[in-house]
Steps between C-alpha positions, in 0.01 A plus 500: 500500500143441600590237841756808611882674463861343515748681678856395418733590820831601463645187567321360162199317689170589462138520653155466424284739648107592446556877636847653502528841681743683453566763775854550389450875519507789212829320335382137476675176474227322371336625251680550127318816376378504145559747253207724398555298134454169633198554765303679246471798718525849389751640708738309774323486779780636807410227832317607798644592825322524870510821620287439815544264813230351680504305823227297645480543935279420738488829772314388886184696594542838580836525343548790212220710287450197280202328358520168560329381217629840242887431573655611194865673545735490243856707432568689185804617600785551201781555658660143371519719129840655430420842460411669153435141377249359265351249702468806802317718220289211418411414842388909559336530191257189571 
């Protein structure tokens, strides 16, 4: 509604919330897709996964070849995808 989201636990309570975030991962526990027939959209859309990590650190002076103020490193590795799979193709193919 326009004040914010109930979630209903599984113990049959519920909450109010202005901003739910669901970081559940690829298969979520949250969120009840819709069909492509009920959200109006043309095709189903498949949900997003995170294929890089990120860290934030704080290095001492003098310490490493890193910019101090350019510190971007992040880790695309796949090798969490079973081999020959979908999600692994995806993942390459992006």
């Amino acid at each position: 509604d326009s004040v914010g989201s109930t979630l209903t636990l599984s113990t049959g309570a519920t909450v109010r919330a202005k901003v739910v975030l669901d970081a559940t991962g690829f298969e979520s526990k949250l969120v009840a897709r819709e069909a492509k027939e009920v959200s109006g959209n043309w095709e189903e859309l498949e949900p997003g996964y995170q294929i890089a990590y990120g860290f934030a650190c704080e290095l001492e002076d003098g310490i490493g070849p890193y910019d101090a103020n350019a510190m971007t490193l992040f880790d695309y590795r796949t090798d969490h995808f079973d081999e020959g799979s979908t999600l692994l193709a995806d993942a390459e193919n992006r």
